[in-house]
N, CA, C and O atoms as CSV, one atom per row, in Angstrom:
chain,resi,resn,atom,element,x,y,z
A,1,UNK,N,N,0.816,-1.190,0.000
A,1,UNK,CA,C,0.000,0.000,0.000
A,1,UNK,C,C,0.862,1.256,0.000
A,1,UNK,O,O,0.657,2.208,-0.753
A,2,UNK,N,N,1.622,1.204,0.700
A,2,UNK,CA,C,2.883,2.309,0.819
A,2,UNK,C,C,3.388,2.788,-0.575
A,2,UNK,O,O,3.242,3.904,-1.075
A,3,UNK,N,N,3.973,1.766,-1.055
A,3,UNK,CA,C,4.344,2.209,-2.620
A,3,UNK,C,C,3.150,2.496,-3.550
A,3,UNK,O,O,3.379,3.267,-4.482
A,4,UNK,N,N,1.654,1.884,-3.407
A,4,UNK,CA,C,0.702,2.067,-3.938
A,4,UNK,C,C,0.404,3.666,-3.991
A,4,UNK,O,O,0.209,4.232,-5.066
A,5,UNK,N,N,0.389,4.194,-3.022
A,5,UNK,CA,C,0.313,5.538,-2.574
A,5,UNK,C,C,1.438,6.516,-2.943
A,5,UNK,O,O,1.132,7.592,-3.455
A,6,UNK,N,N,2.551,6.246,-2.742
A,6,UNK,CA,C,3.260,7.348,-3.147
A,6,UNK,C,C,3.558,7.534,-4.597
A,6,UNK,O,O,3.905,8.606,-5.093
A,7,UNK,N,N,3.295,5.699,-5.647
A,7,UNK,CA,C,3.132,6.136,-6.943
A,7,UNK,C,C,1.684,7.561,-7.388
A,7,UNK,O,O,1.704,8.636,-7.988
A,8,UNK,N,N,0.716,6.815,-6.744
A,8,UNK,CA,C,-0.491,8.088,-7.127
A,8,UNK,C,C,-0.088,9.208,-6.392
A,8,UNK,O,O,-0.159,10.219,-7.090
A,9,UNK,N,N,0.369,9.458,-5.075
A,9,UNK,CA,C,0.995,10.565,-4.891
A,9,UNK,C,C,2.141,11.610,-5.168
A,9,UNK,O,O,2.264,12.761,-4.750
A,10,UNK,N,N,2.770,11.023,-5.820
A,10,UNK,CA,C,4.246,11.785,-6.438
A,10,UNK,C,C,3.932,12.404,-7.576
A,10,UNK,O,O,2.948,12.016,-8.206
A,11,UNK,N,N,4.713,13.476,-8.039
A,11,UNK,CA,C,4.756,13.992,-9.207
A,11,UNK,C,C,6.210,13.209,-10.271
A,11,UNK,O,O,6.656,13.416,-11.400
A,12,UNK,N,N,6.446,12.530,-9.449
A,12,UNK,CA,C,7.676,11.784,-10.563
A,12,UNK,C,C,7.407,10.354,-11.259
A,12,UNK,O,O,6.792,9.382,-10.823
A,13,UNK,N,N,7.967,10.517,-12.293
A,13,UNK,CA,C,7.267,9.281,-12.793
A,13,UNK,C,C,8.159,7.996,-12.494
A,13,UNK,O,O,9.352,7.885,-12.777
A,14,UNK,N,N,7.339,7.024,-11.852
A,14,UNK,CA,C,7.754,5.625,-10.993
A,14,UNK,C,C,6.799,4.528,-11.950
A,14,UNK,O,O,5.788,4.638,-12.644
A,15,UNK,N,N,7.752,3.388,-11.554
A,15,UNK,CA,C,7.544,2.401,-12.353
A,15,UNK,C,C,7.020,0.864,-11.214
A,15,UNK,O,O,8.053,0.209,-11.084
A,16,UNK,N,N,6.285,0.419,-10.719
A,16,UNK,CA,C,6.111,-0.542,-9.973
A,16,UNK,C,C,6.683,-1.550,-10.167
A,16,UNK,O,O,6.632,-2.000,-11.312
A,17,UNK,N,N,7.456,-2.296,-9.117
A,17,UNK,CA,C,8.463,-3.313,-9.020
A,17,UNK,C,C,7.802,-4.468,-8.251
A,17,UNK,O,O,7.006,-4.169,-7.361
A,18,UNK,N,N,8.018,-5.548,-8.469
A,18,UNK,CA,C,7.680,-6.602,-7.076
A,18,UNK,C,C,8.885,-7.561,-7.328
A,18,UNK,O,O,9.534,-7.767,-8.354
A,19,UNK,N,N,8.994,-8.138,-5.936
A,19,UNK,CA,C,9.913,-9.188,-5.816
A,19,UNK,C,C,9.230,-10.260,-4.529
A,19,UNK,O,O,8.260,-10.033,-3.806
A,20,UNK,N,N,9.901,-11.167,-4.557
A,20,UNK,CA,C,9.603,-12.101,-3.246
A,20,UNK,C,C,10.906,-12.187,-2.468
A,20,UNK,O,O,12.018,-12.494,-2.897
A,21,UNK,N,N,10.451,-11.774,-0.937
A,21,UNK,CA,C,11.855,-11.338,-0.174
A,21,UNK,C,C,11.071,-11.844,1.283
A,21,UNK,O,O,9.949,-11.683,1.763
A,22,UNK,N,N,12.264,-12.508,1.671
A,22,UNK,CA,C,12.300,-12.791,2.659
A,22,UNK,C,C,10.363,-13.628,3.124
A,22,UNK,O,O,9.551,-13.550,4.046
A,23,UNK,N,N,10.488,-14.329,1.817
A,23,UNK,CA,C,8.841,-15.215,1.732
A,23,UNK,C,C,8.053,-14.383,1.392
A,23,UNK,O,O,7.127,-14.787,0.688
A,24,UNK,N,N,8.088,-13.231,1.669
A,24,UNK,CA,C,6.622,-12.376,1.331
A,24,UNK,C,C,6.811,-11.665,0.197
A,24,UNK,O,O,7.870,-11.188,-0.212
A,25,UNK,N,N,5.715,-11.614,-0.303
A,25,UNK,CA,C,5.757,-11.016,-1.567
A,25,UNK,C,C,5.847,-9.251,-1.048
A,25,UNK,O,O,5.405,-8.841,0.025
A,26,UNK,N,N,6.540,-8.378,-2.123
A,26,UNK,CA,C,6.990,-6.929,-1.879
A,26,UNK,C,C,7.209,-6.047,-2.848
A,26,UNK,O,O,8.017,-6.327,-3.733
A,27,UNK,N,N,6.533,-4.838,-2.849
A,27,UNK,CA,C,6.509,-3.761,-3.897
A,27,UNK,C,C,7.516,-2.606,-3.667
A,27,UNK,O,O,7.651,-2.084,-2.561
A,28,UNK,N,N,8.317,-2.178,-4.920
A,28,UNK,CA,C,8.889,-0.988,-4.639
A,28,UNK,C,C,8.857,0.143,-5.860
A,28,UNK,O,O,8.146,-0.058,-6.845
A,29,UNK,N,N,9.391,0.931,-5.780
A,29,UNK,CA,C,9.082,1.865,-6.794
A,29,UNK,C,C,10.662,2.058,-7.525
A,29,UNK,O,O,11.695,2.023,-6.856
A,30,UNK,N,N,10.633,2.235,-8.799
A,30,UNK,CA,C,11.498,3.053,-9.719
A,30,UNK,C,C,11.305,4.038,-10.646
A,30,UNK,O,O,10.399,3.972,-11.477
A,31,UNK,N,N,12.196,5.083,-10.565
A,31,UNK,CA,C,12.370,5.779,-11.572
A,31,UNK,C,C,13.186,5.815,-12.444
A,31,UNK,O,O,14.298,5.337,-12.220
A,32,UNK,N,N,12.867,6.425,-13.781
A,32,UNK,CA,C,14.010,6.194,-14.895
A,32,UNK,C,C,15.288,6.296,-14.525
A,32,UNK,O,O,15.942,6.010,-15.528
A,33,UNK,N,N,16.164,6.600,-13.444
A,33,UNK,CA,C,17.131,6.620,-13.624
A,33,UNK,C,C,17.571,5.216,-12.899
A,33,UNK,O,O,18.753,4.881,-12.987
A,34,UNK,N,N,16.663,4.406,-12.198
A,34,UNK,CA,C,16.788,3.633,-11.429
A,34,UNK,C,C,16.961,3.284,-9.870
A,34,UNK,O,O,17.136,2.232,-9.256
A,35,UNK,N,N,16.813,4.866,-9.439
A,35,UNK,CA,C,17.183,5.275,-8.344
A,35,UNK,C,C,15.479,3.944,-7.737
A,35,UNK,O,O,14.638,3.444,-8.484
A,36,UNK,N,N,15.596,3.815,-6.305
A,36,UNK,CA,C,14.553,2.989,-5.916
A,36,UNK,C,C,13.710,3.521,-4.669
A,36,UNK,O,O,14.237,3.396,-3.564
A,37,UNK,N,N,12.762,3.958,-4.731
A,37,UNK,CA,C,11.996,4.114,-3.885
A,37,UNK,C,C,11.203,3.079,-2.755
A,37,UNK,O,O,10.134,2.663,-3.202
A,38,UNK,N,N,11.465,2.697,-1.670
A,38,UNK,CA,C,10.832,1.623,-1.067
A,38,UNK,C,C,10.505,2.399,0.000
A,38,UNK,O,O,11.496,2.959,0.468
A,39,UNK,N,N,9.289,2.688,0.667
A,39,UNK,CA,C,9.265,3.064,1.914
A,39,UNK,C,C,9.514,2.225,2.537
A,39,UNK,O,O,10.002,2.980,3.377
A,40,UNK,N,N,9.660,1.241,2.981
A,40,UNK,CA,C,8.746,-0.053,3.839
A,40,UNK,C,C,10.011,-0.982,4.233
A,40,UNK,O,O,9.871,-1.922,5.015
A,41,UNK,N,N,11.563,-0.580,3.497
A,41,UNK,CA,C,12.422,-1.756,2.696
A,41,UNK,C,C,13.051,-1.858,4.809
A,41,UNK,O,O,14.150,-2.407,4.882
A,42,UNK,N,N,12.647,-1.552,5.799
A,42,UNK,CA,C,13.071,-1.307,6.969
A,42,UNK,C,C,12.536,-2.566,7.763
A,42,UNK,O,O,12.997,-3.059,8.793
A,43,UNK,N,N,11.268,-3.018,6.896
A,43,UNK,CA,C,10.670,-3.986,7.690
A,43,UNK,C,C,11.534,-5.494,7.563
A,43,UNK,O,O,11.244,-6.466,8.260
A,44,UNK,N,N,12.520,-5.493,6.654
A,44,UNK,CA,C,13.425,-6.908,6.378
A,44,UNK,C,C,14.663,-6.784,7.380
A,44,UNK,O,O,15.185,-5.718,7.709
A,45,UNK,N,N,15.075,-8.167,7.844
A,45,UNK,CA,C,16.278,-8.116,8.346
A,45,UNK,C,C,17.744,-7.933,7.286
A,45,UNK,O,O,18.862,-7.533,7.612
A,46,UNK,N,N,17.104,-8.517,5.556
A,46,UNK,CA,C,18.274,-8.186,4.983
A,46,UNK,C,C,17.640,-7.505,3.802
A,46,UNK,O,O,16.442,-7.225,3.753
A,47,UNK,N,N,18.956,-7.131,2.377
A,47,UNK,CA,C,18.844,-6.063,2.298
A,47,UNK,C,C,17.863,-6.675,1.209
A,47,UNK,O,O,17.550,-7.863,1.285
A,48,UNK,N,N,17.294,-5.712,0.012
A,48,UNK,CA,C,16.409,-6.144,-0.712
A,48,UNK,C,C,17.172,-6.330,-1.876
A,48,UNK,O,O,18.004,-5.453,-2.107
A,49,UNK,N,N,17.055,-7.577,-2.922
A,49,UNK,CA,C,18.119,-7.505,-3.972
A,49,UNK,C,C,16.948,-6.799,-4.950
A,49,UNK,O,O,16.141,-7.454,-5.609
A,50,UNK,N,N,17.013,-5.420,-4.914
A,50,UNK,CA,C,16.055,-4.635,-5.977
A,50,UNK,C,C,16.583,-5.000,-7.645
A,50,UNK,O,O,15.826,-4.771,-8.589
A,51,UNK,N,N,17.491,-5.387,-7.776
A,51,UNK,CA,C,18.301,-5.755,-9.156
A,51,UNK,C,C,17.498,-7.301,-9.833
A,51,UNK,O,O,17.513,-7.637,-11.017
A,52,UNK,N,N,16.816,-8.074,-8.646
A,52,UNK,CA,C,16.218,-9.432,-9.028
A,52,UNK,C,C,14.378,-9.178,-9.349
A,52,UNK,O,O,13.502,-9.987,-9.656
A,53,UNK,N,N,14.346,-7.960,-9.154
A,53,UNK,CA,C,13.153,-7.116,-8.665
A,53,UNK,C,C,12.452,-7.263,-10.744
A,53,UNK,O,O,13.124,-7.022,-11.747
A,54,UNK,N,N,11.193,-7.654,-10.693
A,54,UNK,CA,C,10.556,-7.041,-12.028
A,54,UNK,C,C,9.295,-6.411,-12.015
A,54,UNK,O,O,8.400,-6.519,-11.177
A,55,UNK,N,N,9.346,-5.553,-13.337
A,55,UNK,CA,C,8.275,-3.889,-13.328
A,55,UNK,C,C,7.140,-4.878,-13.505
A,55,UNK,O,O,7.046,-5.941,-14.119
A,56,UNK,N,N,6.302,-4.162,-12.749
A,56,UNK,CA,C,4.979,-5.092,-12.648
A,56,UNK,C,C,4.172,-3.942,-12.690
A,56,UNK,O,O,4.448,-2.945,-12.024
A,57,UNK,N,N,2.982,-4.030,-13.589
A,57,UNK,CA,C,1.993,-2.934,-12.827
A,57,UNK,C,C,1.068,-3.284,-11.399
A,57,UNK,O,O,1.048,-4.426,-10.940
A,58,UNK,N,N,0.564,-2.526,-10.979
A,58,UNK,CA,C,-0.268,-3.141,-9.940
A,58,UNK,C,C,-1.151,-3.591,-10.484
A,58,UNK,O,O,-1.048,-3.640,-11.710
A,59,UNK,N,N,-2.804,-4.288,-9.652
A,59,UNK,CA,C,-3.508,-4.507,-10.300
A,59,UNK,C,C,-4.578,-3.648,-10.820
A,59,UNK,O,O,-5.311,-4.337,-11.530
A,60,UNK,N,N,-4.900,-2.651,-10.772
A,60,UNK,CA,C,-6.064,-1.585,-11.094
A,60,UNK,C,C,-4.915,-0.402,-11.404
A,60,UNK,O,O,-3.796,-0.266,-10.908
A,61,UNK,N,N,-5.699,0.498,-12.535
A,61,UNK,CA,C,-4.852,2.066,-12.563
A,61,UNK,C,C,-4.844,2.708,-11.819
A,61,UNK,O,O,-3.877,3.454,-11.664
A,62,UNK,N,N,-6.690,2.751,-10.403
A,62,UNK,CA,C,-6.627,3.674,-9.678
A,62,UNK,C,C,-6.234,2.804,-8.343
A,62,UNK,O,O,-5.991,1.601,-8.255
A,63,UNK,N,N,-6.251,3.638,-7.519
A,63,UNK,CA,C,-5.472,3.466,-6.100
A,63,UNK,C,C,-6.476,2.547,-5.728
A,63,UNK,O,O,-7.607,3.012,-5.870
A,64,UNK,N,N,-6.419,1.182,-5.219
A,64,UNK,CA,C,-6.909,0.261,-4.414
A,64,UNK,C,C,-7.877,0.808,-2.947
A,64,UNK,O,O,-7.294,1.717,-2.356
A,65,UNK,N,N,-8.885,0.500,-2.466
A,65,UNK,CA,C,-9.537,0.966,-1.327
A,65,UNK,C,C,-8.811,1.153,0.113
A,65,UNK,O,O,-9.067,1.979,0.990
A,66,UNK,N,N,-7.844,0.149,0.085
A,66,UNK,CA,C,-6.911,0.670,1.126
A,66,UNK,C,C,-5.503,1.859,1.185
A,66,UNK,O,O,-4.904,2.407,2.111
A,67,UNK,N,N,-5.391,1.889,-0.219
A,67,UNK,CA,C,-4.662,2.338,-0.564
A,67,UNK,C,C,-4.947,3.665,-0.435
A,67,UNK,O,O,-4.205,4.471,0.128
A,68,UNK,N,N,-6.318,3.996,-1.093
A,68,UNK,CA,C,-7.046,5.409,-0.663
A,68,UNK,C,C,-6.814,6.090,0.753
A,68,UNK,O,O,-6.579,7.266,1.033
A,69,UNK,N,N,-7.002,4.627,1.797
A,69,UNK,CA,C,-6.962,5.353,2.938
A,69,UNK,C,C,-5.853,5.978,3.091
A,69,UNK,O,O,-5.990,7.195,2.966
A,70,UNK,N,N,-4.588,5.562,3.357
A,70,UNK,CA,C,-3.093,5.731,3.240
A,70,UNK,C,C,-3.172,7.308,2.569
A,70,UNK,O,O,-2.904,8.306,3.238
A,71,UNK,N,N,-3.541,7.351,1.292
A,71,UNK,CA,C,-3.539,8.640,0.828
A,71,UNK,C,C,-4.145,9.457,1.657
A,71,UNK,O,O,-3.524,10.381,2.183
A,72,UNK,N,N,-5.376,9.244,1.880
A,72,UNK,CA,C,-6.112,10.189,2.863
A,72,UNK,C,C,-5.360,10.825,4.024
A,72,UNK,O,O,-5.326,12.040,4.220
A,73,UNK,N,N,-4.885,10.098,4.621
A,73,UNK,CA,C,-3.892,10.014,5.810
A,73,UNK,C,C,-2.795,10.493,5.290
A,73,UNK,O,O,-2.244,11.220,6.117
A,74,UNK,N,N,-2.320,10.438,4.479
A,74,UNK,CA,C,-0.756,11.237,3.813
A,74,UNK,C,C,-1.478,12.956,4.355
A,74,UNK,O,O,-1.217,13.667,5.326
A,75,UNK,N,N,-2.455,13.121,3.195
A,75,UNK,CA,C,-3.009,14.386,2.629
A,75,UNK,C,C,-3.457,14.834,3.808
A,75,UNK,O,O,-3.564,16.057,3.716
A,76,UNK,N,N,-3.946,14.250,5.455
A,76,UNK,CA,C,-4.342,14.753,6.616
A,76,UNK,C,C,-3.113,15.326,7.397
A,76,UNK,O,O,-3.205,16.160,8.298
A,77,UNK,N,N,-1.982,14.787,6.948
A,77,UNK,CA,C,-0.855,15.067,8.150
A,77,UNK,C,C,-0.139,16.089,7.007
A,77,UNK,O,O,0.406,17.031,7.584
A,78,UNK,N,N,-0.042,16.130,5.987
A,78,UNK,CA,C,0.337,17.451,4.799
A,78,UNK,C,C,-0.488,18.369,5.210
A,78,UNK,O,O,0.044,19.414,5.586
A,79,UNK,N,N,-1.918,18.290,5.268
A,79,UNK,CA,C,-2.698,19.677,6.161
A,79,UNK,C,C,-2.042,20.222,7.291
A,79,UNK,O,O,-1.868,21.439,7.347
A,80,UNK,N,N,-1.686,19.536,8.123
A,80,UNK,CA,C,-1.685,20.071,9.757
A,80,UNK,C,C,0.142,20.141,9.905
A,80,UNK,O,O,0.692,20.410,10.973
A,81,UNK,N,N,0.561,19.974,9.188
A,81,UNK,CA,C,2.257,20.329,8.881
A,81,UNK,C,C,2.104,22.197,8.193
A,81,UNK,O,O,2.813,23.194,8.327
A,82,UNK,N,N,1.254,22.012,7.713
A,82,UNK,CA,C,1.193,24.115,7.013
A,82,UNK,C,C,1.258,25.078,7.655
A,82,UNK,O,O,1.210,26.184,7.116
């Protein structure tokens, strides 16, 4: 959901990644230059091999129902930071 969100939230253009790490399946983000966006990559004890990683889209164009929330919640704590 994390990466779900900051793809619809960013103004840069990111490319959706998944890999299977550490058993669980896991999303991260890229941009053209390859640089990697993972919020989340904190929750593994090791590191993520983003290089074994392939561009996947998610499954829907728009943001998933949980995913919404997350946004919502981004866009609530961006209010009260002004």
């Amino acid at each position: 959901m994390a990466s779900e969100a900051l793809f619809h939230l960013s103004d840069l253009t990111l490319y959706p990644h998944f890999i299977r790490h550490e058993g669980s399946p896991h999303w991260y983000l890229k941009d053209e230059s390859g640089t990697v966006y993972d919020l989340t990559a904190a929750q593994f004890k090791t590191e993520v091999p983003y290089d074994l990683g392939v561009r996947k889209g998610f499954l829907t164009k728009k943001p998933s129902k949980r995913t919404k929330i997350v946004m919502r919640r981004v866009k609530n704590v961006r209010a009260l930071c002004k």
